[in-house]
C-alpha positions as CSV (number, residue, x, y, z in Angstrom):
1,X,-12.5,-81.9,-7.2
2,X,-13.6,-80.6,-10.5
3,X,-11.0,-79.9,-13.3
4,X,-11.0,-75.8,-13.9
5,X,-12.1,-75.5,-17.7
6,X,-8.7,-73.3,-18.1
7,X,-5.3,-73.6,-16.3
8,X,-2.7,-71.5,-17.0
9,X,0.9,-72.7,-15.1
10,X,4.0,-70.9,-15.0
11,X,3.5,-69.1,-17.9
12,X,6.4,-66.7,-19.1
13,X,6.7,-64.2,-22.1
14,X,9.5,-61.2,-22.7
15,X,9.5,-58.7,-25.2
16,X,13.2,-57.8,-26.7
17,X,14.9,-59.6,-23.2
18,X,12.4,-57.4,-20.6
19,X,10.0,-60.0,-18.8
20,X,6.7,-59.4,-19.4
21,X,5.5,-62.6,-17.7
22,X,8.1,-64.6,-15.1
23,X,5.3,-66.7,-13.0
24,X,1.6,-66.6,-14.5
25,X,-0.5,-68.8,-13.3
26,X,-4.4,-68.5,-13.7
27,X,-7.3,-71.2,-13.2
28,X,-10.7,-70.9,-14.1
29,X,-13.8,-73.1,-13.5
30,X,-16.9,-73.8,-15.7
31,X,-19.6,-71.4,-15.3
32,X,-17.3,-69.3,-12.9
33,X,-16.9,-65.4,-13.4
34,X,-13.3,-64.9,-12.5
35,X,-11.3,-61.7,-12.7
36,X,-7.5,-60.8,-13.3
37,X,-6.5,-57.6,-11.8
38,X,-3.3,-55.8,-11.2
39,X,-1.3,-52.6,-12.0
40,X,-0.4,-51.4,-15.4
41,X,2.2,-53.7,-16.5
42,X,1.7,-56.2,-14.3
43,X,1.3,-58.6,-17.5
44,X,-2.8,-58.9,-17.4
45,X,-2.5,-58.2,-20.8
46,X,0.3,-60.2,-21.9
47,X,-1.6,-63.3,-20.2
48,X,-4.5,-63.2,-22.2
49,X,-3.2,-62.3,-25.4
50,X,-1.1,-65.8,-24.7
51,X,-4.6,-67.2,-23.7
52,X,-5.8,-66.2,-27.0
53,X,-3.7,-66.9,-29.4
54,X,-2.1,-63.7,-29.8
55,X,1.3,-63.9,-28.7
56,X,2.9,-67.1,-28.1
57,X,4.5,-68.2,-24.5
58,X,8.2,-68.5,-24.1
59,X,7.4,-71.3,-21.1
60,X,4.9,-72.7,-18.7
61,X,1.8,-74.9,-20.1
62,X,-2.2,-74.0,-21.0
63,X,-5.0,-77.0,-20.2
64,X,-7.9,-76.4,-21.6
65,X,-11.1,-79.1,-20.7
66,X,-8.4,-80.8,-19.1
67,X,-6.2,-80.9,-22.6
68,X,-2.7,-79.0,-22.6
69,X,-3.3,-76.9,-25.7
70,X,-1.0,-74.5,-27.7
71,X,-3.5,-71.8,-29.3
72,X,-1.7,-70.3,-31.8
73,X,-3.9,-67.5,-33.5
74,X,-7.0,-65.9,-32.2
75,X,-8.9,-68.1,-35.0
76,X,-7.8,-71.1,-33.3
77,X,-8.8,-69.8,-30.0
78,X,-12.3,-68.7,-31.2
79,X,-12.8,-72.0,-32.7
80,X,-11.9,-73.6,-29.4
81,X,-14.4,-71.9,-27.2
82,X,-12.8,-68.6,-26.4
83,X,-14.6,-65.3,-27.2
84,X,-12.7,-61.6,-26.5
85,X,-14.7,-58.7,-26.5
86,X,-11.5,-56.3,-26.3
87,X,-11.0,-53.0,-24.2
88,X,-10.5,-51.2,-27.8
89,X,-13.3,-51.7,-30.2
90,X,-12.4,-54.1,-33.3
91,X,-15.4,-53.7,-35.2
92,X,-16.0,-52.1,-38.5
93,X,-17.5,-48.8,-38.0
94,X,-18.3,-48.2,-42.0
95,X,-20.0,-52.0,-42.2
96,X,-24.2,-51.9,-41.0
97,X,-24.4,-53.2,-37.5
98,X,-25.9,-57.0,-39.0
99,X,-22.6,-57.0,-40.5
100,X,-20.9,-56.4,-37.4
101,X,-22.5,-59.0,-35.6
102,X,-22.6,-61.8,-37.8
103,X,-19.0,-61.0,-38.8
104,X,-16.7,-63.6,-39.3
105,X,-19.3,-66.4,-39.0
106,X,-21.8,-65.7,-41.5
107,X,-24.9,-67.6,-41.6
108,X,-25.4,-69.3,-45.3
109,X,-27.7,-70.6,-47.7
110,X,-27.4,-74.3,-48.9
111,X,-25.9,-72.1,-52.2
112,X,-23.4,-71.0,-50.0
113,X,-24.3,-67.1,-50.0
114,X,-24.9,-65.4,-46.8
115,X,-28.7,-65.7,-45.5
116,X,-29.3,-62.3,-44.5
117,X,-32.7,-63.0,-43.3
118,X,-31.3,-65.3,-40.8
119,X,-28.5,-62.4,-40.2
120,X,-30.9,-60.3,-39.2
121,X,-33.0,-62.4,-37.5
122,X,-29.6,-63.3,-34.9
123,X,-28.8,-59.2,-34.8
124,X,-32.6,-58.3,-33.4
125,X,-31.9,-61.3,-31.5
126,X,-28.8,-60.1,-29.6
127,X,-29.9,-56.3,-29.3
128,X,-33.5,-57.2,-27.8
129,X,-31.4,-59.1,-25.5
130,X,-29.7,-55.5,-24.3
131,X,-32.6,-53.5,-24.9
132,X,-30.8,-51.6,-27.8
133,X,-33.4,-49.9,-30.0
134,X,-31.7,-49.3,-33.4
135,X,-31.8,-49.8,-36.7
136,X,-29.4,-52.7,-37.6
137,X,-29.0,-51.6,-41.3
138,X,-27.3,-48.2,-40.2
139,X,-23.7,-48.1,-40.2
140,X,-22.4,-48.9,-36.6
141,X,-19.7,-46.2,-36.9
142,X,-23.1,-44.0,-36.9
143,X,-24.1,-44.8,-33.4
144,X,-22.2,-43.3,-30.0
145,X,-19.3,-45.5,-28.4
146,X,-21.8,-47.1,-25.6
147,X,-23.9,-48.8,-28.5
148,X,-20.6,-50.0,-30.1
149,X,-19.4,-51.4,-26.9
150,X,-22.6,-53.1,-26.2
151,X,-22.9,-54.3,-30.2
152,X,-19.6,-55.9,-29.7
153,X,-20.3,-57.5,-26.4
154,X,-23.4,-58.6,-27.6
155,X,-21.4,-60.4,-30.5
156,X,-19.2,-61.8,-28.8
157,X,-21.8,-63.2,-25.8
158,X,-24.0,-64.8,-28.8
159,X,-21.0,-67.1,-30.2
160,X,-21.9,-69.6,-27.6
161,X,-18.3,-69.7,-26.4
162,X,-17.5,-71.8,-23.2
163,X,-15.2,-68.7,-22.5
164,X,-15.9,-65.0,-22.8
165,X,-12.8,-62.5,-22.2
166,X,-14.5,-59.1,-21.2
167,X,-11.6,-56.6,-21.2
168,X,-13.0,-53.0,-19.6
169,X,-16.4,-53.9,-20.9
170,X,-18.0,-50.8,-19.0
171,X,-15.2,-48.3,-20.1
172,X,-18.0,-46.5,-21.9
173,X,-21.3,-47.5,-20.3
174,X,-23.7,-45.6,-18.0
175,X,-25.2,-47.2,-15.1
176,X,-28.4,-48.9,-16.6
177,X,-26.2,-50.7,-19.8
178,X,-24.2,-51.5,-16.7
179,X,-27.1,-53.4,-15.1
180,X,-28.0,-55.0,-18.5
181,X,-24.3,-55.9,-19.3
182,X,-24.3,-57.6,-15.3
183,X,-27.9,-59.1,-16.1
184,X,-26.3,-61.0,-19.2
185,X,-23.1,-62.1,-17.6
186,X,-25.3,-63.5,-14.5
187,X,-27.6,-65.4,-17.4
188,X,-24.5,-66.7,-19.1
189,X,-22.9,-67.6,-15.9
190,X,-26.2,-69.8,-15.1
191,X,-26.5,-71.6,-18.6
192,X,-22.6,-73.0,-17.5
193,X,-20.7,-70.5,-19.7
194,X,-17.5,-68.9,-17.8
195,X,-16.6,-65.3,-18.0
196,X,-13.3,-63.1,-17.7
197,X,-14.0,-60.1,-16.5
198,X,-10.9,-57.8,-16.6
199,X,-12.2,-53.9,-15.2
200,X,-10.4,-50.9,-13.2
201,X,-13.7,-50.7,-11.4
202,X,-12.8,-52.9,-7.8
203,X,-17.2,-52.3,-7.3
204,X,-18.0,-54.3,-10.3
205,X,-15.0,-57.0,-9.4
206,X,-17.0,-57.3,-6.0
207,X,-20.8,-56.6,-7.3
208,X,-20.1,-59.6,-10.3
209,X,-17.4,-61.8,-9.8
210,X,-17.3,-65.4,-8.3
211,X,-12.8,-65.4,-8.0
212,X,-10.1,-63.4,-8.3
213,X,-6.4,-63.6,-9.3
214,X,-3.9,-60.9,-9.0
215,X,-0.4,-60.4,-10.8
216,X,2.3,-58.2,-9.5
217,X,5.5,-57.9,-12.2
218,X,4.8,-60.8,-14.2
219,X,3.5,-62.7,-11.5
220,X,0.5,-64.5,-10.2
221,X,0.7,-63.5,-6.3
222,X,-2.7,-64.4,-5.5
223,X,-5.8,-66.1,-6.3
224,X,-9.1,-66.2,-4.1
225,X,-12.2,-66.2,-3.7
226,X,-13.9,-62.7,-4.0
227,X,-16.3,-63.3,-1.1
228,X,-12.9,-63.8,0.9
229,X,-11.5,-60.3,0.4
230,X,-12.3,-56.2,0.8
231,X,-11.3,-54.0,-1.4
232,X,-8.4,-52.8,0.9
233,X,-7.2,-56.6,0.8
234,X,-7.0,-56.6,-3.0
235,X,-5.3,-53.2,-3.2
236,X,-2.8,-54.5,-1.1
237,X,-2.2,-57.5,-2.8
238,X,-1.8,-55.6,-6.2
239,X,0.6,-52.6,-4.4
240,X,2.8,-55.6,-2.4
241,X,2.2,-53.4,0.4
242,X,0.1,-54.6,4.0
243,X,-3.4,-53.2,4.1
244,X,-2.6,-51.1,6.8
245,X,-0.2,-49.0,5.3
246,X,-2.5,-48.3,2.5
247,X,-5.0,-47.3,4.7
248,X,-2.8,-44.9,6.6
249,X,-1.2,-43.3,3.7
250,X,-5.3,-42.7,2.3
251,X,-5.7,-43.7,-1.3
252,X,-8.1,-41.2,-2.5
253,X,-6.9,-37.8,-1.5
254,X,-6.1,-35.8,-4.8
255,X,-6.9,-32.0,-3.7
256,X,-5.6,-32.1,-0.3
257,X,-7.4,-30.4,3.0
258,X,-6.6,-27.4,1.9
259,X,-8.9,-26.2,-0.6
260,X,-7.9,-22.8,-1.3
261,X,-10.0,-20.5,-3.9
262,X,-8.7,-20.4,-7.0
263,X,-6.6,-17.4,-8.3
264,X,-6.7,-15.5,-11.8
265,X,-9.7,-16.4,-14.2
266,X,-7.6,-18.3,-17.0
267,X,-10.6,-19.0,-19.1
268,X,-14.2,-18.7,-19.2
269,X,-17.0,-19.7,-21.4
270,X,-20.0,-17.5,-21.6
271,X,-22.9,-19.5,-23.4
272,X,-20.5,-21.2,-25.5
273,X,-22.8,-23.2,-28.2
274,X,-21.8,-25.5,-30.9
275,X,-25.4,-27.3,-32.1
276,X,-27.7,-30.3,-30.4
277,X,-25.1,-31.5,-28.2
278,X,-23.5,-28.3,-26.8
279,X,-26.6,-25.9,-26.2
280,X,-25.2,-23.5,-23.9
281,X,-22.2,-23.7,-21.2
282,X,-21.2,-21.2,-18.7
283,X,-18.0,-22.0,-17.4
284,X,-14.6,-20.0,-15.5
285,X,-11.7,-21.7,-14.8
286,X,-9.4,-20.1,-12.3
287,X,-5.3,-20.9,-12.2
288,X,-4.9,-23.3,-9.3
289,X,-8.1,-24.7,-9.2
290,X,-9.8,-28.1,-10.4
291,X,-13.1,-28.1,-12.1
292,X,-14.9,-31.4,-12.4
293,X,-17.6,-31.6,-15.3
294,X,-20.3,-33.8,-14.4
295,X,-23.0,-35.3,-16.2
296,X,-25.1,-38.6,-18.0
297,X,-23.8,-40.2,-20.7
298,X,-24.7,-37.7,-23.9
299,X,-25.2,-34.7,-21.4
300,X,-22.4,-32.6,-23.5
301,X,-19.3,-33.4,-21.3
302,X,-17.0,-34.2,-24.3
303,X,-18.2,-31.9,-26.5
304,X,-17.8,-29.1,-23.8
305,X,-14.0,-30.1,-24.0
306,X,-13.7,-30.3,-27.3
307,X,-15.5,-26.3,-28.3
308,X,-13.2,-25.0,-25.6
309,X,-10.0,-26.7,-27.3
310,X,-11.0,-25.3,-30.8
311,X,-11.9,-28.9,-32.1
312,X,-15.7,-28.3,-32.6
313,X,-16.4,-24.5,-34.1
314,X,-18.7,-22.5,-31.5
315,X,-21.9,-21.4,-33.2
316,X,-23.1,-18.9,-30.2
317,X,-22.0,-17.6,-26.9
318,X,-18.1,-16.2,-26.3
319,X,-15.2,-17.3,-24.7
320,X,-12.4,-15.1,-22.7
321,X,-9.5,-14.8,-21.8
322,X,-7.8,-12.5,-19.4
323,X,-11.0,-10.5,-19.7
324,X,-10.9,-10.2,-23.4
325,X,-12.6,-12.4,-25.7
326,X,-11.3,-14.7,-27.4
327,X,-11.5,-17.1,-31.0
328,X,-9.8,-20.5,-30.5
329,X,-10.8,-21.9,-33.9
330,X,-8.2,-24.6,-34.2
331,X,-6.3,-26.4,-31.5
332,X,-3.4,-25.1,-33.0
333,X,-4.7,-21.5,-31.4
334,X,-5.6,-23.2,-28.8
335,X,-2.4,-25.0,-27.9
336,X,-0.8,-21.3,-28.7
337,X,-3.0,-19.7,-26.1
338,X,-1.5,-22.4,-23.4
339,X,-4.6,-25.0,-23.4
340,X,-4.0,-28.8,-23.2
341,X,-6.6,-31.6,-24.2
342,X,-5.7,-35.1,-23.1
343,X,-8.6,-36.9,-24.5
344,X,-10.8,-39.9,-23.4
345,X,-10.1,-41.9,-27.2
346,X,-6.3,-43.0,-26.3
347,X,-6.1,-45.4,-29.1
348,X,-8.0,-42.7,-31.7
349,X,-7.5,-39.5,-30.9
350,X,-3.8,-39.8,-28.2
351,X,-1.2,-42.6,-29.4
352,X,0.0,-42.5,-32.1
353,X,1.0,-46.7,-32.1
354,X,4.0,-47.1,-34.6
355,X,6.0,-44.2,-32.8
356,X,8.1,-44.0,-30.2
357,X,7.5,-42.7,-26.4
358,X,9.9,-40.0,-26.9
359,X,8.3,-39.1,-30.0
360,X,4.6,-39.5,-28.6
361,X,5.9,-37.6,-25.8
362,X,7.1,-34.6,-27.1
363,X,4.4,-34.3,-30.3
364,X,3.0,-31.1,-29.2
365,X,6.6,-29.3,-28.4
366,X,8.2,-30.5,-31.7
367,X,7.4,-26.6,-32.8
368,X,9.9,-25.4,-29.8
369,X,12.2,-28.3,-30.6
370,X,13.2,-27.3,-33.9
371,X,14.8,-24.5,-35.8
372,X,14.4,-24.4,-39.8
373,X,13.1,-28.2,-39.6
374,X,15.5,-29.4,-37.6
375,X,14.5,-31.2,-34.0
376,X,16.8,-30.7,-31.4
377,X,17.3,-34.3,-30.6
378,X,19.7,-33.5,-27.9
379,X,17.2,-31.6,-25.9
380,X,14.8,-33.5,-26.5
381,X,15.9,-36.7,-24.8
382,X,16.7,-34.8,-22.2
383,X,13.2,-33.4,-22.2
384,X,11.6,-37.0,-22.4
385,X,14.5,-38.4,-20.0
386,X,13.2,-36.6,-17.5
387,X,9.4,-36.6,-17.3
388,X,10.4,-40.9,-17.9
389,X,11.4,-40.4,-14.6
390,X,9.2,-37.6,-13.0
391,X,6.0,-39.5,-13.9
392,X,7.1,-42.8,-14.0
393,X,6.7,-44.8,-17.2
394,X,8.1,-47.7,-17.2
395,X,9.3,-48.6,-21.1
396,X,12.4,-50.5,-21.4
397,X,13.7,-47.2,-23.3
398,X,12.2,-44.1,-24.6
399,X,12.5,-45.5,-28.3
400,X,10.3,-48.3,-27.6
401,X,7.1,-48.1,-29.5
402,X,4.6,-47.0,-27.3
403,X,1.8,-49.7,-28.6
404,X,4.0,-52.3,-26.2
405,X,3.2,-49.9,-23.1
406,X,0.7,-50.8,-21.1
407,X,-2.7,-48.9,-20.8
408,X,-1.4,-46.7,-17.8
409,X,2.0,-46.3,-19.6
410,X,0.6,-45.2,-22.1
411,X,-1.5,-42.4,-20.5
412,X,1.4,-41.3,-18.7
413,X,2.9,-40.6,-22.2
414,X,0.1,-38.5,-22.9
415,X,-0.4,-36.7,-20.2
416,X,3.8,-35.7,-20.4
417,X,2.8,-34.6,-24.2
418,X,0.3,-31.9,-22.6
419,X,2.6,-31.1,-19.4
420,X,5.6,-30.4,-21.6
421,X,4.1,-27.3,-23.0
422,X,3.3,-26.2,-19.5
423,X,0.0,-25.4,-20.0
424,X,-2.3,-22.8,-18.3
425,X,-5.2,-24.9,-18.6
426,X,-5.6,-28.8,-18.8
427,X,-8.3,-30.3,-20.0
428,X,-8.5,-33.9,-18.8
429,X,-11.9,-36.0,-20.5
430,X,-11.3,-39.6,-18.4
431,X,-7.9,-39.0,-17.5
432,X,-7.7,-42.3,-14.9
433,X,-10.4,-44.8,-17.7
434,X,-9.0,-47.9,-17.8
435,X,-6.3,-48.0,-15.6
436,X,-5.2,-49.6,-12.6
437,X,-5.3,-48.3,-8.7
438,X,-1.7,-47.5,-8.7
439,X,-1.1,-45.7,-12.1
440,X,-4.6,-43.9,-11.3
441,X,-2.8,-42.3,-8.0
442,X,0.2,-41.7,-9.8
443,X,-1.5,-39.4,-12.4
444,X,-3.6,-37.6,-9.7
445,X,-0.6,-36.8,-7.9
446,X,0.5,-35.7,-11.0
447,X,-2.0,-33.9,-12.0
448,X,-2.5,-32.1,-8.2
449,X,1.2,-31.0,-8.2
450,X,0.6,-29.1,-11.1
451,X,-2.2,-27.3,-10.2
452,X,-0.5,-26.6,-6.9
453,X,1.9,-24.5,-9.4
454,X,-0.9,-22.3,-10.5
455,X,-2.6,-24.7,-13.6
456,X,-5.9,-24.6,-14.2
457,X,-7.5,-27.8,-14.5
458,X,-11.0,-29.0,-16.3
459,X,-11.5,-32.8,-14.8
460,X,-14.1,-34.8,-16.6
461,X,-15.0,-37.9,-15.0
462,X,-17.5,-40.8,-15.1
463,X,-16.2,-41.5,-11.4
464,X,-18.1,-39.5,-8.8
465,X,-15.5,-40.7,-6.2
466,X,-13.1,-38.6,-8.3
467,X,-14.8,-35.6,-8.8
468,X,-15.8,-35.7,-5.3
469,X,-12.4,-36.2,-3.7
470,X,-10.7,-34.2,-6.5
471,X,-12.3,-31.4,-7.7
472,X,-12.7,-27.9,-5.4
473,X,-16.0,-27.3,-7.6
474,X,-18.1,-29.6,-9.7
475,X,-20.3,-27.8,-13.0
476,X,-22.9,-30.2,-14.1
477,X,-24.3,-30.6,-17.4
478,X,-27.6,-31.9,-18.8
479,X,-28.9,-32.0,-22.0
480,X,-25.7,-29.9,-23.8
481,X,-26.5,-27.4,-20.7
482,X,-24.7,-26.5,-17.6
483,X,-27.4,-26.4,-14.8
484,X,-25.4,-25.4,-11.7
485,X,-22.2,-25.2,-10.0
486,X,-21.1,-27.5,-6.7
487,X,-18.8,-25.8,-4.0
488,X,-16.3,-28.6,-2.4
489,X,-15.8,-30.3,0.4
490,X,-19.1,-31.2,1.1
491,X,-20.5,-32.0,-1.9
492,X,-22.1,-35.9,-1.3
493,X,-22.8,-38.7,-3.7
494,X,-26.5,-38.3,-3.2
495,X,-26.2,-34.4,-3.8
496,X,-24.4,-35.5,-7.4
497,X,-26.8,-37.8,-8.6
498,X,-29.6,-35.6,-7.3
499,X,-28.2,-32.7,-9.5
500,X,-27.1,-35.1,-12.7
501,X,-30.7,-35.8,-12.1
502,X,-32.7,-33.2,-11.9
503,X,-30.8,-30.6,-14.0
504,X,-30.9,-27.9,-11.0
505,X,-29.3,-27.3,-7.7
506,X,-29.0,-30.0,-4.9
């Protein structure tokens, strides 16, 4: 039998005496595309960052071509074989793109200054190779977050690494870059170069990878081959629940079967404009009812979320409230007039890393928490205490710094931040990206029991299974434009696309 390029025994890591990693165990073979997967805190994370140089192990041993290695900085990783193209972009968005791509290995002259004709010659290289039609001497911070996503994988992918880490590669990329993203992997797979695809998405686990290992708290309880398994299987697997019981207690339902109008109008947007990318959107939110926004990548989604929270400035149209209209020119007058934004830029925009979960948690109340300066610490552990338990994030204490939760924990965090000031309308952009099956049913149940209070929600997902199963209507955009409004249940996938699409009814 041939020796896997990587194995990874027994592996075990804790952080300040909580065990992130008891019993991690992960083999992979040359020219394989294997995949971890498992909840949020399962220690997916923690495995590769030992993989890679990042953390180092407490126990267990690493073989590497059929050496035990100790990698003990990324550096030394990189210069072993191993490429990571992280979930989080690590580029510099202020350096040009050939910058970017030739970062960190410079090509040089035989004076030993960088040969920026050959730099440039390996940059066209890479984005012919994923059809990307830019100008490389641009700053890359210039370009949307699917072009820096594909910039970095395409970086990463021309290293000629034996092993390339691909952590929620497709977190930002519509459904063609998806096909060229698979098209590369497949071509990299063929020329005898392994990949590690870690993704959310079970269809792409299924649609591109050859095996499959799963991790449960800290542990490896599973490793197969993905031909083997359904879906259902590897749900199970990562829940430690039987397959039946999954399928009886139904996995997707958000909304319920009860889909019952919505009540009061909380907010609408009449025409709302705020330049190229928000052209004109009609929308009414009603208390107790879920609206999913729709669209293509650049159809004016995010920056729908963003006028209606007071982050962009509206150049035309009106918004109203209670009948009257309305000037939300700051979030703070947004937040004042009871809106929430949890937005789809955790790391950027949510988080704040060095701080703690309870004060993450309970950023936006800090104005009801304190009197002449003064926070009401009291109070607010209570506060935090208990959405800790009513969402369930699991920290080893609420003054742990929330850059050691996990992706899902983390979100949790964030969405407690919005629910705290018990919002009238929350405005959700990816509120389930990037995390697992489990912590994605959490925060629907999350977010259903709240609007079975009476908040009005504004869901925008890539997903169509969630706006599908969870929304009671569905507005989609085009071109910075709302073009119609979809009445659930019934809408269909093919109805969706058709109306993404075509920019009219279905």
């Amino acid at each position: 039998m041939t020796e896997p390029l990587l194995q990874m025994t027994g592996i075990t890591k804790a952080f300040g005496g909580v065990p992130a990693l008891a019993e991690g165990n992960l083999s992979i073979l040359a020219g394989e595309v294997h995949s971890v997967v498992g909840q949020n805190g399962a220690g997916k994370s923690t495995l590769i960052k030992i993989l890679t140089g990042v953390y180092r192990r407490d126990g267990g041993t690493v073989r590497w071509q059929g050496r035990e290695v100790d990698l003990r900085s990324p550096r030394e990783a990189q210069a072993a074989g191993i490429a990571t193209i992280y979930q989080e972009l690590t580029l510099v968005p202020q350096r040009t793109v050939i910058e970017n791509i030739v970062l960190g290995y410079e090509p040089k002259t035989r004076f030993g200054m960088i040969d920026w004709k050959a730099a440039e010659a390996r940059t066209r290289a890479v984005l012919d190779r994923f059809g990307i039609d830019i100008d490389p001497h641009r700053p890359l911070g210039s370009f949307p977050t699917a072009i820096q996503q594909l910039v970095a994988i395409g970086r990463a992918a021309s290293m000629e690494a034996k092993l390339l880490i691909m952590d929620e590669p497709t977190s930002s990329l519509d459904e063609r870059e998806v096909g060229v993203l698979f098209g590369v992997i497949r071509a990299l797979k063929a020329q005898g170069t392994s990949v590690l695809y870690i993704s959310h998405f079970l269809d792409e686990i299924f649609d591109v990878c050859d095996g499959v290992t799963t991790l449960r708290d800290g542990r490896t309880v599973g490793s197969a081959r993905v031909a083997e398994l359904t879906k259902l299987d590897l749900i199970a697997l990562m829940l430690g629940r039987s397959a039946e019981d999954i399928r009886r207690a139904g996995m997707t339902e958000l909304a319920g079967s009860a889909r019952a109008a919505g009540g009061e109008t909380v907010l609408a947007a009449e025409g709302l404009t705020t330049g190229r990318r928000l052209r004109h959107l009609d929308l009414t939110l009603r208390a107790g009812e879920i609206v999913g926004l729709a669209g293509l990548l650049g159809s004016g989604r995010t920056e729908a979320a963003r006028a209606l929270f007071g982050m962009d400035r509206p150049t035309g149209g009106a918004l109203r409230m209670g009948g009257k209209a309305v000037s939300l020119s700051n979030p703070r007058a947004a937040i004042a007039a009871g809106l929430a934004f949890l937005t789809e830029d955790r790391k950027t925009e949510g988080i704040i890393p060095d701080l703690s979960v309870r004060e993450n948690l309970t950023l936006a109340l800090l104005p009801r928490l304190s009197r002449m300066g003064v926070v009401d610490e009291a109070r607010e552990r209570r506060i935090v205490e208990g959405f800790i338990k009513a969402i369930g994030i699991k920290a080893a204490h609420m003054d742990q710094p929330i850059r050691e939760l996990s992706g899902g924990n983390q979100q949790k965090v964030l969405l407690g931040r919005w629910l705290a000031i018990e919002p009238k309308l929350l405005i959700l952009d990816e509120p389930t990206r990037g995390v697992d099956v489990g912590a994605k049913r959490e925060i629907q149940a999350i977010i259903r029991q709240r609007v079975e209070q009476g908040c009005a929600v504004l869901l925008i997902s890539s997903e169509f299974e969630e706006l599908i199963e969870g929304a009671h209507d569905i507005v989609v955009m085009q071109d910075g434009r709302t073009t119609t409004r979809l009445s659930n249940p019934g809408v269909t996938e093919d109805q969706l696309i058709h109306a993404m699409a075509a920019g009219g009814a279905a």
